[in-house]
N, C-alpha and C positions, 0 to 999 in steps of 0.2 A: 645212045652209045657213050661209055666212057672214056676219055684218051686217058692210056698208058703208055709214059714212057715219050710221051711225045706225039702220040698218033692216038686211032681210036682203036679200038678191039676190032682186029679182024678176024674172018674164019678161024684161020692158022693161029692166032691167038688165043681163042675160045678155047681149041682145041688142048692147047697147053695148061692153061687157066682155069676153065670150066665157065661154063655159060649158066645164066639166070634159066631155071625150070622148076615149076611150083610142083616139088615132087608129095607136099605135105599140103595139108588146112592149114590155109592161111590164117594166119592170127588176125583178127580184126580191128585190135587197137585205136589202128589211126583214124580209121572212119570214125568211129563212136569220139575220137578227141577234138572232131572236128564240131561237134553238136555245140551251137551257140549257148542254152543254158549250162549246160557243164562248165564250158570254158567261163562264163560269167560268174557262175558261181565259184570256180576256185579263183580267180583275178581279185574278188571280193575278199576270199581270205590270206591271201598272199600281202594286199593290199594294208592288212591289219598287223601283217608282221611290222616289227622295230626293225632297226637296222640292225642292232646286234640277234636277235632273230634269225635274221636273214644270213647275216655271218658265218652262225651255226647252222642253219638247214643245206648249207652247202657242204659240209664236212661229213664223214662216216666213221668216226673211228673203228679201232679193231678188238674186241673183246677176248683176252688173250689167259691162257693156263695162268694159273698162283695168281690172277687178280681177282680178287672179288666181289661179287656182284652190287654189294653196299657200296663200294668204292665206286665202282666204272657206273653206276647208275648216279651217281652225285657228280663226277667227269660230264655225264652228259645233259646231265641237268644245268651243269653251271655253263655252259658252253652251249647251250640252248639247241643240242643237236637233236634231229629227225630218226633217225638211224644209226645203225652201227653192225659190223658185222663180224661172226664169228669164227676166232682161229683157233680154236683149240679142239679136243677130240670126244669131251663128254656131252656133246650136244644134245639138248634135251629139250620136253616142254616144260619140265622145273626150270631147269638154267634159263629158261627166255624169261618164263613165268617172274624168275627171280631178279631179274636187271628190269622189269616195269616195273616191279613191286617195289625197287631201288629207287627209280627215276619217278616215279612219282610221290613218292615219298617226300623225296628232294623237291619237286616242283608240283606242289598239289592244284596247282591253280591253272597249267597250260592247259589240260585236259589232252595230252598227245599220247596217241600210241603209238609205240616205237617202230618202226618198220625194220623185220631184222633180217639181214642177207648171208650167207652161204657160198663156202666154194664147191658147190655140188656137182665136181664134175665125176662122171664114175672112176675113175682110174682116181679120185680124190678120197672117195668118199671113206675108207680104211683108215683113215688122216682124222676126217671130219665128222663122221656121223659111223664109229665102226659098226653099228646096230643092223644099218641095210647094207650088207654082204651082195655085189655086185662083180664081176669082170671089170678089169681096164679096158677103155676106152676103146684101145687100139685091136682088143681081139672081137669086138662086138660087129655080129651081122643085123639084118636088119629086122629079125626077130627079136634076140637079144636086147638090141639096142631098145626098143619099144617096152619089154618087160624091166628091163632096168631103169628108162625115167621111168614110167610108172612108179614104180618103185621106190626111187626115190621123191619124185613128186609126192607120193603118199604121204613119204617120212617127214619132208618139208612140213607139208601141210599140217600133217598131225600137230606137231613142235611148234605151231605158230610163226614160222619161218615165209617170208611170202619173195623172197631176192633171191637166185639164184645166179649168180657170176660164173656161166656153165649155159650152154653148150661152147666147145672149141671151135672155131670155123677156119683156125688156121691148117696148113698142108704145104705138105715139102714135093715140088715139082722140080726142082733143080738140085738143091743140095741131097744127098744121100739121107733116105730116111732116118737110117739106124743112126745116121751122124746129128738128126736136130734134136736139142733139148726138149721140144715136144715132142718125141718118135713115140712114147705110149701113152701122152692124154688127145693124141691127136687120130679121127678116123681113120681105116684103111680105107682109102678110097683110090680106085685106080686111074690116073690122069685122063684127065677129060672130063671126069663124070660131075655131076651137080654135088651140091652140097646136102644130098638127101637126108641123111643120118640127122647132121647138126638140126638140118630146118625142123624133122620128127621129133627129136627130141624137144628142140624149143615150144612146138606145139604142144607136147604133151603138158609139158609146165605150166604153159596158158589154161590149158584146160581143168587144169588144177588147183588154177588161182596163186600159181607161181611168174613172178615176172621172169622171165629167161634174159641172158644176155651172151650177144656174139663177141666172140674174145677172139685173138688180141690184135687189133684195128691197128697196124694195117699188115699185118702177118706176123707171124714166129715160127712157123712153117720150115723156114730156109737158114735158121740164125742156129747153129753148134754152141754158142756160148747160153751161159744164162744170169740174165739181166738182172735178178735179185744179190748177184756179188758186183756186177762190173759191166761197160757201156756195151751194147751190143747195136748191130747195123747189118744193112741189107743196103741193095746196090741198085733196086727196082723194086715193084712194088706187086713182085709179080703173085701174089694170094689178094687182089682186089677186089676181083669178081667173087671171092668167093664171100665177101660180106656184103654185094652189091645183090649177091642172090641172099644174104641175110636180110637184110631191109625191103628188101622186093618181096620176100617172106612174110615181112611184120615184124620183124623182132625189133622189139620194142626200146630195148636198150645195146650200147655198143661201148666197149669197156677199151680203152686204147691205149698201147703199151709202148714202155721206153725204149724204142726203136729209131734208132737212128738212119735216115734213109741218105745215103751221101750217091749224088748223081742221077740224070735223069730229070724230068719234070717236076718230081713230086722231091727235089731235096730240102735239106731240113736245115741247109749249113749248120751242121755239127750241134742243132740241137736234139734229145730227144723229141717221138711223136706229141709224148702228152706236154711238152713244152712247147709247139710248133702248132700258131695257126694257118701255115703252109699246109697241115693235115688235118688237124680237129674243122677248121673253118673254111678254108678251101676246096680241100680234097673230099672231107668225109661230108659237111654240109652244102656245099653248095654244087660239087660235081655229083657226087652220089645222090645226093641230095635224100639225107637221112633227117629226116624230122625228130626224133626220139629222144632220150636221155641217153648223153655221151659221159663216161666216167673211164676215170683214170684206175690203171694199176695200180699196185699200193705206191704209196708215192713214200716209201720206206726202203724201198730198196737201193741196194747199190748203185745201182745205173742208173742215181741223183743224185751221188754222193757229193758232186765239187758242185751242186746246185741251190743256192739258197733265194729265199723268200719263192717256193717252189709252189706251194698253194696259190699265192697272188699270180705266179705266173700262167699256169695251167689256166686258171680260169679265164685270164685274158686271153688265151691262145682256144679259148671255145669249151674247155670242161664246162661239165654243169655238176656232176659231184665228186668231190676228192677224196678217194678210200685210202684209209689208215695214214692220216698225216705223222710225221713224226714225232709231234706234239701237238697236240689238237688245240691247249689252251693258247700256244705262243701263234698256230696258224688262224685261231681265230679270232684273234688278240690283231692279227698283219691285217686280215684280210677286212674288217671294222675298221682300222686305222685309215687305211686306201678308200674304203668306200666314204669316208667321211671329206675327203679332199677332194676324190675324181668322180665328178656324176657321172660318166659313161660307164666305167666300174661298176659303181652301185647300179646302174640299170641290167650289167651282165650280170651281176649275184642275182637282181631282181627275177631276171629273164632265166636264169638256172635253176630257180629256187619253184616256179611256177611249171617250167617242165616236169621236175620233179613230182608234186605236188598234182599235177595232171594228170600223168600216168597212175599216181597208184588212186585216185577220184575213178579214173576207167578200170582198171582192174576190181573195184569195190562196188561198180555198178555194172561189169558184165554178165 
């Protein structure tokens, strides 16, 4: 049982909430990460990274329209980043094809393939990928919903695309739907019910050779504002269970947004979630007790704006990867600097950079 709020989830709370029920295939993830030669074998090359290595395998920048892929492939080469992901709208297997062909150019010698992610959520995808012509989010039944990841999963896959920062897990139980800034990337689901749809979809991903991820830890459900201009908060934490049923699911990764929780157990005194290990380390690892890869929002948005050295902070607050820092060479420039004065620091880059690094070992051997 999880306490929310002070207490633990009763009935009458479920009720509100929604309760854990494996409505989908479980993803298997975590069993297979648990396999002693796997884990030996990546410890071994995690082991081989530099410190500035390690810097950069914690960072994702964002591959963004009018940049080009010469350019963002030598960004990430010099900044020794794993990953990066994509905001713009001609999303392609050229355009991936053309930011390796970039990044190794620039770094002939790492021998790394980029790992590239996506905000694939359907009600996104007109944005991001206009090729796979899908329904928003919020009008999809559970037929629908199945043929559209699909669908998407396809398109990922095709493109070389393996991150998906998609499915939604958040839901508005309190404040008026129509009022939350998620009201059409978020399911219709009718209070009470499990988090069927999100869990499907994340499966379907998996099955595809897509990592899925549960958004936004620990709700957006109930917030009318939106957090990419200005700070947003919540008063309880009441969309918990519904990433408690994400991780009970398997989902692998859990992406956690600049929410501000003021009052209640789980408060954050006035700082954002991804700035708060009141949530990332507290609440999400050791009450929920999510094993997985925890990543931040973009850590560009408004709702960090009066926050600086934001990269260093997050990570000590429990991130393991920071998408689209504001400047990737200045945050990977902070975060090198820190690890080279604080050994506990460098052991949490250490320890995110292996998470990381874990998961996509089990996805590549499922």
């Amino acid at each position: 049982m999880i306490a929310l709020a002070g207490s633990v989830v009763s009935a009458q709370s479920e009720k509100l909430y929604g309760s854990f029920e494996d409505s989908a295939a479980h993803i298997g993830w975590e069993e297979q990460s648990r396999d002693p030669q796997l884990r030996e074998h990546v410890q071994a090359r995690v082991d081989t990274f530099s410190d500035a290595e390690l810097a950069g395998a914690v960072l994702m920048p964002s591959f963004e329209k009018k940049v080009k892929p010469e350019v963002f492939g030598k960004l990430l080469c010099d900044i020794r980043a794993r990953s990066y992901v994509i905001l713009r709208s001609d999303t392609s297997k050229a355009l991936v094809q053309s930011v390796q062909k970039a990044y190794t150019k620039a770094c002939p010698k790492t021998g790394v393939t980029l790992m590239v992610a996506l905000d694939a959520e359907p009600t996104l995808m007109k944005y991001r990928m206009p090729s796979i012509r899908v329904p928003n989010t919020d009008t999809l039944d559970n037929a629908t919903n199945e043929t559209s990841a699909t669908a998407i999963a396809e398109g990922l896959a095709g493109a070389g695309i393996i991150f998906n920062f998609a499915p939604v897990y958040d839901q508005s139980y309190v404040v008026n739907r129509a009022k939350s800034y998620m009201s059409n990337r978020m399911y219709a689901e009718v209070t009470g019910s499990s988090s069927q749809k999100s869990d499907t979809f994340a499966t379907i991903m998996w099955q595809h050779g897509i990592i899925p991820t549960a958004k936004h830890f620990p709700g957006h459900g109930e917030i009318e504002k939106d957090s990419h201009k200005q700070v947003v908060s919540i008063d309880n934490v009441y969309e918990l269970n519904r990433f408690i049923n994400a991780s009970g699911h398997g989902v692998p990764v859990i992406m956690v947004g600049h929410i501000v929780v003021r009052g209640g157990e789980w408060d954050t005194g006035g700082l954002p979630s991804t700035l708060s290990s009141r949530i990332m380390t507290d609440l999400l690892r050791k009450k929920v007790e999510f094993h997985g890869l925890v990543v931040t929002d973009s850590m560009a948005m408004g709702a960090l704006n009066k926050y600086s050295d934001r990269s260093v902070k997050a990570l000590k607050a429990g991130a393991d990867l920071i998408v689209i820092p504001p400047d990737p060479r200045a945050a990977r420039a902070r975060i090198l600097k820190v690890m080279q004065t604080d050994s506990a620091f460098r052991e949490r880059v250490r320890d995110a950079v292996f998470r990381a690094e874990l998961l996509y070992a089990v996805r590549a051997a499922r």
